[in-house]
N, C-alpha and C positions, 0 to 999 in steps of 0.2 A: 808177711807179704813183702815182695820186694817192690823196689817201686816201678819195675818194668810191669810186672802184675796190674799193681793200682791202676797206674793210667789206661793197660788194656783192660780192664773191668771198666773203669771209665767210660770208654771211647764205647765199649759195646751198651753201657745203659742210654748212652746218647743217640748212637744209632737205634734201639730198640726204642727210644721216645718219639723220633724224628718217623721213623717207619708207622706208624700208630697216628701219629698229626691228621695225616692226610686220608685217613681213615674217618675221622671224625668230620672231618668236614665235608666231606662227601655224603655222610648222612642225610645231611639235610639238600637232596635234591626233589625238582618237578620228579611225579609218576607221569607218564601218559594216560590217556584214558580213550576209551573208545568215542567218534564223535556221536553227536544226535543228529540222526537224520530226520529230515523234514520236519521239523516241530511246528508249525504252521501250519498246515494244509489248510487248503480251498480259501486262503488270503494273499493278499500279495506279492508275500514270502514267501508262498510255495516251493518248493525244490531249495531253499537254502536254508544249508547246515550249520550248525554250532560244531568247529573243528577244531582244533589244536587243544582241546580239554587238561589241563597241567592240573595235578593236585601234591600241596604240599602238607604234610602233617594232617592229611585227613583219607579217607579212600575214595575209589572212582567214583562207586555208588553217588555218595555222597555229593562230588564233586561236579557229576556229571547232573543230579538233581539241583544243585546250585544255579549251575550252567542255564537250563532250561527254564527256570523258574523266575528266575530273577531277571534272565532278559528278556520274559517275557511281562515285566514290569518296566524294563527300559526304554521295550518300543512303547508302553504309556506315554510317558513323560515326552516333554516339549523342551528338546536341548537350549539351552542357554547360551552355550559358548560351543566348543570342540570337546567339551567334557561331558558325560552326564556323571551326576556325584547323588548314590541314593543308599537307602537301607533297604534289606529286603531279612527278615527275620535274625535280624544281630551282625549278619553281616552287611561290612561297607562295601561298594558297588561303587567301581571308578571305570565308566568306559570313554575311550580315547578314538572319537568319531572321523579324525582327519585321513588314515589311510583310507584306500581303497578298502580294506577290510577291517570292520569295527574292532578292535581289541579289548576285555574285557580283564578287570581284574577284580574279585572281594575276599574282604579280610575278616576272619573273627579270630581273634587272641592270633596264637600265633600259626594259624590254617590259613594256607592261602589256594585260590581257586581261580587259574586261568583260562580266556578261551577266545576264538575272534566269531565274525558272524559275517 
């Protein structure tokens, strides 16, 4: 091989790794999920939905049972701070009460499940 060869056998294993990077990383994005509508009715919350549902490394299903479940253990609790910080069956439960719309996030291993309220 000469070494005009080499270096373009080179240059193209470099471009073939570089093309591939960005690939991988992208894997690991939010799904959307469909929201839940009304999960309240005939209290307070009536008409207000659980929106923005993100699942990562898990399915909507899933995520969307999270969603409902757990913040319906959130409105239990008696916030502390701008935080609420709870468990709901393994996963951690961090919502962030200061916008106009409550934001939610929980974690178990490396599944993550987001959503606002």
């Amino acid at each position: 091989m000469t070494s005009i060869s080499r270096s373009l056998t080179a240059l193209l294993a470099t471009l073939a790794v570089c093309m591939l990077a960005p690939a991988a990383s992208q894997a690991a994005t939010y799904a959307a999920c469909k929201a839940v509508r009304n999960p309240y009715p005939h209290t307070r919350y009536a008409g207000v939905d659980l929106t923005r549902i993100r699942a990562l490394h898990t399915t909507c299903t899933t995520a969307r049972r999270v969603a409902r479940r757990a913040h319906r253990k959130a409105l239990r609790l008696t916030p502390d701070s701008r935080f609420r910080r709870f468990t709901w069956h393994g996963w951690r439960v961090t919502g962030d009460l200061r916008p106009a719309r409550d934001r939610y996030i929980a974690r178990k291993g490396d599944r993550r499940v987001r959503w606002r309220f």
